[in-house]
C-alpha positions as CSV (number, residue, x, y, z in Angstrom):
1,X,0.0,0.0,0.0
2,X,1.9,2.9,-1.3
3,X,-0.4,5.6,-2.8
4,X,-2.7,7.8,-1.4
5,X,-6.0,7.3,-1.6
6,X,-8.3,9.5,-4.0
7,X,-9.0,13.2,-2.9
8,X,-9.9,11.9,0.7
9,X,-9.3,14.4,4.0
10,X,-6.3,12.9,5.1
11,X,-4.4,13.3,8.4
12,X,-0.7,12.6,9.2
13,X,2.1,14.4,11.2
14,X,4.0,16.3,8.6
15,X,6.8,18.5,8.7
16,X,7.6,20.3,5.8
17,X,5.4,23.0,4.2
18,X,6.3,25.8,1.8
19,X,4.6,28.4,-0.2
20,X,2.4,27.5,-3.2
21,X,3.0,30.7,-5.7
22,X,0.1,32.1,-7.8
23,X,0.5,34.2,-10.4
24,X,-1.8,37.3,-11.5
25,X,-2.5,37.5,-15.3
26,X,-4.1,40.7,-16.5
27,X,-7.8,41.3,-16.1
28,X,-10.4,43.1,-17.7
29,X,-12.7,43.5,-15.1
30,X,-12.6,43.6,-11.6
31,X,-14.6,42.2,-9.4
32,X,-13.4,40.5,-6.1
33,X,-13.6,37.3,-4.7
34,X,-15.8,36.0,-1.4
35,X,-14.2,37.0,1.9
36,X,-13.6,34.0,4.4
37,X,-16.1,34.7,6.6
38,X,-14.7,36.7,10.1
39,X,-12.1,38.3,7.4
40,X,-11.7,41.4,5.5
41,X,-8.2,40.6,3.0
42,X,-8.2,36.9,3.2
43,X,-10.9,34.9,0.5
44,X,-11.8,31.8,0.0
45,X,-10.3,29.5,-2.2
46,X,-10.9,25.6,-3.4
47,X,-9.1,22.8,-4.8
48,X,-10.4,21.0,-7.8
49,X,-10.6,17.0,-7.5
50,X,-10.5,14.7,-10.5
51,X,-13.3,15.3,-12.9
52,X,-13.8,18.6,-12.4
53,X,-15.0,21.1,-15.7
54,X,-15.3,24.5,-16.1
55,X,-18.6,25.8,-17.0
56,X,-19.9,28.8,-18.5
57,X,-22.6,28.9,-16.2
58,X,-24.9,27.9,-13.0
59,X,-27.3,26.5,-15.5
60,X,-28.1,22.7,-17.0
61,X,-26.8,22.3,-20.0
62,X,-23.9,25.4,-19.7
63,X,-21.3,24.9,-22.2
64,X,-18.7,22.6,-21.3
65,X,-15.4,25.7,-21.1
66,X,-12.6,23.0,-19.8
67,X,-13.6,19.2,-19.6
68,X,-10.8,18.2,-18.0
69,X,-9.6,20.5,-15.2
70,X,-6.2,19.2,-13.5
71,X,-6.4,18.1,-10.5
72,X,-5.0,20.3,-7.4
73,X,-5.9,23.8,-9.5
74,X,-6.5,26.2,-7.2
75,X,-9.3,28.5,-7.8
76,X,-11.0,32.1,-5.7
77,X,-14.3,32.0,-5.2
78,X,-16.5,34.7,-6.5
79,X,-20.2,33.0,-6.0
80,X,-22.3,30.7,-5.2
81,X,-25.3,29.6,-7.3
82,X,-26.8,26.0,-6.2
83,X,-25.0,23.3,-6.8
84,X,-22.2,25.2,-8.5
85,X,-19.5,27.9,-7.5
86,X,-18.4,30.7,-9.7
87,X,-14.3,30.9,-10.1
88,X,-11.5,33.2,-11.1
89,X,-7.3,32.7,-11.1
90,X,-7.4,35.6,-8.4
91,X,-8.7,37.1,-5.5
92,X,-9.9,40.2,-7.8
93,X,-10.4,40.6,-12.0
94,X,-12.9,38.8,-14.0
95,X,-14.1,34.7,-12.9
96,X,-13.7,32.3,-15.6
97,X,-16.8,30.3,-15.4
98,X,-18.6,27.7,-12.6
99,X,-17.7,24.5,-11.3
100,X,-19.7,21.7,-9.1
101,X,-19.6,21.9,-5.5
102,X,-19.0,18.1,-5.4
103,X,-15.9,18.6,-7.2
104,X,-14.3,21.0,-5.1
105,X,-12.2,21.0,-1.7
106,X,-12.2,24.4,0.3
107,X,-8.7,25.3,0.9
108,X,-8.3,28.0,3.9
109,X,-4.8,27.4,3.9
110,X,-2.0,29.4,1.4
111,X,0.5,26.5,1.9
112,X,1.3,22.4,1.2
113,X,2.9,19.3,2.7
114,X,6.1,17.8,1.4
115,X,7.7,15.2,2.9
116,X,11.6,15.1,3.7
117,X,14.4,12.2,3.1
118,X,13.2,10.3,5.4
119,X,16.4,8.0,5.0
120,X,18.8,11.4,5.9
121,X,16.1,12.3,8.8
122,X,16.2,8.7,10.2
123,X,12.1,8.4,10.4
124,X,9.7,5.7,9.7
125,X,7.2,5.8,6.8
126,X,4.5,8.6,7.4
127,X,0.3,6.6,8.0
128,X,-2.3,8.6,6.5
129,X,-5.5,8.2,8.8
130,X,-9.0,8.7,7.7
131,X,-10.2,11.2,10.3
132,X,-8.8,12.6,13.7
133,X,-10.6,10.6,16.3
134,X,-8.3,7.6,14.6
135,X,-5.1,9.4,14.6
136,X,-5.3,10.4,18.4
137,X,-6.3,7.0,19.1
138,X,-3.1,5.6,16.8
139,X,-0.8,8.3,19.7
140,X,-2.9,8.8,22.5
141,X,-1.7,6.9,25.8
142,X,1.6,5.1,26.0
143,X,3.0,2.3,24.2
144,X,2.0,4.7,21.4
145,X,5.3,4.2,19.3
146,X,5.1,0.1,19.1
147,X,0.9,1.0,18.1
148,X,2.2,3.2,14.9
149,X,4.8,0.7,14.6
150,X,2.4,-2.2,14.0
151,X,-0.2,-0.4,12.0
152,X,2.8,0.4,9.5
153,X,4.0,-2.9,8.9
154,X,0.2,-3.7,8.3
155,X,-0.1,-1.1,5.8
156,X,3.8,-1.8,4.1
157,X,2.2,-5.8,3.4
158,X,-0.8,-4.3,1.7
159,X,-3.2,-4.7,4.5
160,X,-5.4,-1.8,5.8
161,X,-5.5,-1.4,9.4
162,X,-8.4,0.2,10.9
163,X,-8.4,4.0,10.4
164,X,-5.8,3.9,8.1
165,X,-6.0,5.0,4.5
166,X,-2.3,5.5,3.3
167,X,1.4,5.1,3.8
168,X,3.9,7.3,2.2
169,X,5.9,5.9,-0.5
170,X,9.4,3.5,0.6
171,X,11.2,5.9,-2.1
172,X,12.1,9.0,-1.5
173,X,10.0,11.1,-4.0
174,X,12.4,14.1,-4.7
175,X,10.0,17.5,-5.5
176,X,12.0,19.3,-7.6
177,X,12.5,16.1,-9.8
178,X,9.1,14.7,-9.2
179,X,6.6,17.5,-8.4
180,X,3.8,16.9,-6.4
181,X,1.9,18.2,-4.2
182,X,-0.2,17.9,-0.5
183,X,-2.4,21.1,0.4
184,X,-3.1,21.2,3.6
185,X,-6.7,21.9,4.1
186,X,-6.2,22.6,8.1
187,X,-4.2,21.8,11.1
188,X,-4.7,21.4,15.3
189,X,-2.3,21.2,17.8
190,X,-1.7,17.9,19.5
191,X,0.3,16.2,22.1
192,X,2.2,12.8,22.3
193,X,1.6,10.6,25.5
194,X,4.9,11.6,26.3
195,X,4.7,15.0,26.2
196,X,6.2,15.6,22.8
197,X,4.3,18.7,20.5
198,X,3.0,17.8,17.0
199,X,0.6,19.3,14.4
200,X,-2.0,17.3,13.3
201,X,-2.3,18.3,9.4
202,X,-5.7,17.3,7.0
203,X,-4.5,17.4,3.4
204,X,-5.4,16.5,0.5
205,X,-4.2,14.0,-2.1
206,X,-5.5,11.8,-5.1
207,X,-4.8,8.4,-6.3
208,X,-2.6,7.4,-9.5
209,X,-4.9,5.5,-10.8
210,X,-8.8,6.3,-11.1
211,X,-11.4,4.7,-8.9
212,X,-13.2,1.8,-9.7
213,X,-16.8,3.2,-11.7
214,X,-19.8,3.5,-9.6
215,X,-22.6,1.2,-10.3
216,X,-25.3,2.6,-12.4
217,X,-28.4,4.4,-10.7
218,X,-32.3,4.4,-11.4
219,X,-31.8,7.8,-13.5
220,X,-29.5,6.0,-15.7
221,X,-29.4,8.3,-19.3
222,X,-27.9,8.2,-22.5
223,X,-26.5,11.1,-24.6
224,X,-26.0,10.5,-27.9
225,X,-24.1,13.4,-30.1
226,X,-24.0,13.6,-34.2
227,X,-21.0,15.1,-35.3
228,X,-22.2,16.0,-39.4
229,X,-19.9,17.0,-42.3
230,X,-22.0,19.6,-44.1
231,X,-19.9,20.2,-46.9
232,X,-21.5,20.6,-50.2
233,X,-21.6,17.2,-51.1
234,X,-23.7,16.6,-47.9
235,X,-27.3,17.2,-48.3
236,X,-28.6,14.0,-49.2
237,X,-27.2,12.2,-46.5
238,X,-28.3,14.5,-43.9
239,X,-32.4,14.5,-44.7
240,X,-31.2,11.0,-45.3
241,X,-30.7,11.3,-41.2
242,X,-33.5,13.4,-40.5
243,X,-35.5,11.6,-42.4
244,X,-34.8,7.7,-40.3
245,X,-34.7,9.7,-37.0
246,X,-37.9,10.9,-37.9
247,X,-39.5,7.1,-38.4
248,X,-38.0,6.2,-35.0
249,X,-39.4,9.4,-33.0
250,X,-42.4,8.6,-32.2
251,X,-41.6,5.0,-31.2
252,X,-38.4,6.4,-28.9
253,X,-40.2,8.8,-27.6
254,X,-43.6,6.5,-26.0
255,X,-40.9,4.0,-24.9
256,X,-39.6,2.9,-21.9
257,X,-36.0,4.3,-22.4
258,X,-37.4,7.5,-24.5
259,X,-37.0,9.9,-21.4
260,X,-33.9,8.6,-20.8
261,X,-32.2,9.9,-24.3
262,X,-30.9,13.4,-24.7
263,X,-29.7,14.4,-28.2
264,X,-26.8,16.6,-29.7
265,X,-26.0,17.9,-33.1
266,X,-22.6,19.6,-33.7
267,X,-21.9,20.5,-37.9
268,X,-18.5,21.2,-39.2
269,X,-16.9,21.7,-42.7
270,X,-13.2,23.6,-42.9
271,X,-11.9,26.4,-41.2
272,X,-13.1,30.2,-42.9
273,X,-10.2,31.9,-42.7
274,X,-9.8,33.6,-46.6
275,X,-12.8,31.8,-47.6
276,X,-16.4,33.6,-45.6
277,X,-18.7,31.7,-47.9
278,X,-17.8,28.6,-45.9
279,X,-19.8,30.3,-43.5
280,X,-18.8,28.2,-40.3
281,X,-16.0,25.9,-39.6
282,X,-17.5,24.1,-36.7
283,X,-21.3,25.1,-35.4
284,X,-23.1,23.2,-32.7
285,X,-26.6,23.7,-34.0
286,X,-28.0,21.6,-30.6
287,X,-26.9,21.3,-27.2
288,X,-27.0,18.6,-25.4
289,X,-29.3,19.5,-22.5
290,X,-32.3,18.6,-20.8
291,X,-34.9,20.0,-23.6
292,X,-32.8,18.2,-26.8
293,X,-35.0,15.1,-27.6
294,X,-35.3,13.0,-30.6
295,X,-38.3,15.7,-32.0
296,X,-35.8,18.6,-31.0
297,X,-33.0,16.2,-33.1
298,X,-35.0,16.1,-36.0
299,X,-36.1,19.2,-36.3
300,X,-32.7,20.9,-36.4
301,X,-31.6,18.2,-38.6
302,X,-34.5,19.1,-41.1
303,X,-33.1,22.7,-40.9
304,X,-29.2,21.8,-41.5
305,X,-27.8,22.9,-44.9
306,X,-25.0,21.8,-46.9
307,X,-22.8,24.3,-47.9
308,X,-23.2,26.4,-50.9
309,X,-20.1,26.5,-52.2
310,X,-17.0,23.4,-52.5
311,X,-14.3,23.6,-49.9
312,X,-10.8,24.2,-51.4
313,X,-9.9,20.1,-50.4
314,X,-11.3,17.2,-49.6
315,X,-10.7,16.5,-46.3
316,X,-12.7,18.1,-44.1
317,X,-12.5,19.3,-40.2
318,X,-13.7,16.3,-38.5
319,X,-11.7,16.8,-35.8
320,X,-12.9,20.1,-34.9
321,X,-16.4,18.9,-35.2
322,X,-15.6,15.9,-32.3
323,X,-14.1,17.9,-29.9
324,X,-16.9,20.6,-30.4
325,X,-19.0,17.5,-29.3
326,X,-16.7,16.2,-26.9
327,X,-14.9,19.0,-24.9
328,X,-18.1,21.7,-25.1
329,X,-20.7,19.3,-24.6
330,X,-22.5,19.0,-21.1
331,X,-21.7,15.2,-20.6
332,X,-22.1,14.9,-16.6
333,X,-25.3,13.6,-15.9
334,X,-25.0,11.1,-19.0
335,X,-23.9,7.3,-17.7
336,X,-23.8,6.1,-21.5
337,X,-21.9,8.5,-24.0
338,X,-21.9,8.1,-27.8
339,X,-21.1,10.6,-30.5
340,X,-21.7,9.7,-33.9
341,X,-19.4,10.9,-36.9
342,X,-21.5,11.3,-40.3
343,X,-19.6,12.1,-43.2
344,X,-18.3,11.2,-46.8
345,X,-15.2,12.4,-47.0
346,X,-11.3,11.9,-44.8
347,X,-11.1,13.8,-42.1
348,X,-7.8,17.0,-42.7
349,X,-4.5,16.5,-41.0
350,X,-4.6,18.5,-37.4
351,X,-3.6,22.2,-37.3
352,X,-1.7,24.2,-34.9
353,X,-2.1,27.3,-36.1
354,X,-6.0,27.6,-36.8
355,X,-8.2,30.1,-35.3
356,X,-10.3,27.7,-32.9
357,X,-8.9,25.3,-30.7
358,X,-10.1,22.6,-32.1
359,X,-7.8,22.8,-34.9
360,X,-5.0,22.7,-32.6
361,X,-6.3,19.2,-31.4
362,X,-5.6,15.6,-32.4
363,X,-7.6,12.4,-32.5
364,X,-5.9,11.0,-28.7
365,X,-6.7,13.9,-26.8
366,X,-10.2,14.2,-28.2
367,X,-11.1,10.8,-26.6
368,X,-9.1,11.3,-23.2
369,X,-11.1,14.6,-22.6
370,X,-14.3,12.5,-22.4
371,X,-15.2,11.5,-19.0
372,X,-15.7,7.8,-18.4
373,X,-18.8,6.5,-18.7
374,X,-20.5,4.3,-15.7
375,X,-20.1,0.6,-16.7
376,X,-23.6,-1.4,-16.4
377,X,-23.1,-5.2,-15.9
């Protein structure tokens, strides 16, 4: 047992803290952040888990900004709306957008946890406990030292002792080599049965490898995406589309899964720099959202127009039209995920120098930005 366990409060004795930086960049409007509460020049401040995105808004269905937030970012808080908070880089300027609550750690402190050589110090392996009451247990009352000392070789032979979540690493991780990082979320003051001080430190930490998926729930939905080339070739196959969907509403819609199906439809052709007639490299013409069933589908489908005019190759921008599906699309409260590519033509080489980011992005990253779907079996 030598990771930590995923984005859990843990507790351990640490000693070594230092300064996380954070830079200012320049803002366009100011507004400022929430005071923590009893404080006038100190705000409030959270630390993203694993699966956190970056909204545009307090809203279902907001667009997707960031799917894939890293872990450990450190945002101010500006507002509160529900289930969501409203975030900025600073403690004044303008927020970028709203993340969930559930994804979020509030972080009163300004500083981390490292640990030391432990070899150099002469020191055991540190435990990570799940909660106080188990820590002061682990070095209340004497005979304290041979207690830690057996719950650690429990822990080093991969067995979890009772109150115990963690155990630092047997290497040495050295930070300026291997970066990493333990914010400390809050501290006490506590004593050793033989008088010794200590600080008792809840930090936060997440695992290497994701948790297992949670089992699937009641309100189990599906969101299915089309991602259409509407180039000028296009136009038969997409009332083609519209035109199955259509024979399949009304049947999806009185069935037992109907409610359960949200719909999205993203078109794309090539990007409009030097050529306007294009019109639109990349256009989501429906959101995925509460409102976008199979009628909604059709309808917009029915509406969609090739282009008027042949793009300058034949490859097309069907990478920019997959991560408009699958980086700005909301995607949380879907358990099953599909997008579905429609098109007659290859799909054009990446670019890094287009005018969107999606034609700065490649096939791997576009399906690694996708959260992972709840596995039913």
């Amino acid at each position: 047992m030598t990771r930590l366990m995923p984005l859990a409060r843990l507790l351990a004795l640490l000693a070594v803290v230092f300064a996380l930086p954070v830079t200012r960049p320049a803002l366009a409007e100011e507004r400022q952040a929430l005071p923590i509460p009893g404080k006038t020049s100190l705000y409030q401040r959270v630390v993203t888990k694993p699966g956190a995105r970056l909204l545009s808004g307090a809203e279902t269905g907001a667009e997707v900004i960031d799917a894939e937030l890293p872990a450990f970012s450190i945002y101010y808080v500006f507002g509160e709306a529900g289930e969501r908070i409203e975030v900025g880089v600073n403690s004044r300027g303008t927020p970028l957008g709203f993340i969930d609550k559930a994804f979020t750690v509030a972080w009163k402190q300004s500083i981390v946890a490292a640990f030391n050589n432990r070899i150099e110090a002469e020191r055991a392996r540190v435990l990570f406990f799940d909660a106080v009451p188990s820590l002061e247990a682990a070095i209340g009352g004497d005979g304290y030292v041979e207690r830690l000392a057996d719950l650690r070789a429990a822990a080093e032979s991969g067995s979890a002792p009772a109150g115990v979540v963690a155990i630092e690493p047997e290497a040495y991780v050295d930070i300026d080599r291997n970066f990493y990082l333990l914010p400390i979320l809050s501290h006490q003051s506590a004593w050793l049965a033989d008088g010794q001080p200590g600080t008792i430190l809840e930090v936060a930490s997440v695992n290497a490898e994701p948790p297992p998926p949670e089992a699937p729930t009641d309100d189990f939905r599906a969101g299915f995406v089309f991602v259409v080339d509407t180039t000028i070739s296009m136009q038969d196959y997409i009332d083609a589309t519209a035109a199955a969907l259509a024979r399949v509403s009304d049947t999806l819609s009185s069935s037992a899964v109907g409610d359960s199906i949200r719909f999205g439809l993203v078109g794309f052709r090539q990007p409009v720099e030097g050529r306007p007639n294009l019109e639109y490299g990349v256009k989501t013409f429906l959101p995925l959202a509460e409102d976008s069933g199979v009628d909604r589908l059709v309808e917009e489908l029915r509406g969609m127009k090739a282009a008027r005019v042949p793009t300058p190759t034949f490859d097309e921008d069907a990478i920019g039209g997959l991560y408009e599906a699958v980086a700005r699309m909301d995607w949380e409260p879907f358990g099953a995920r599909y997008v579905v590519l429609l098109t007659d033509a290859a799909r054009a080489a990446p670019r890094r120098d287009g005018p969107t980011a999606t034609a700065a992005t490649s096939t791997s990253p576009i399906s690694r930005r996708l959260p992972p779907a709840r596995m039913c079996g």
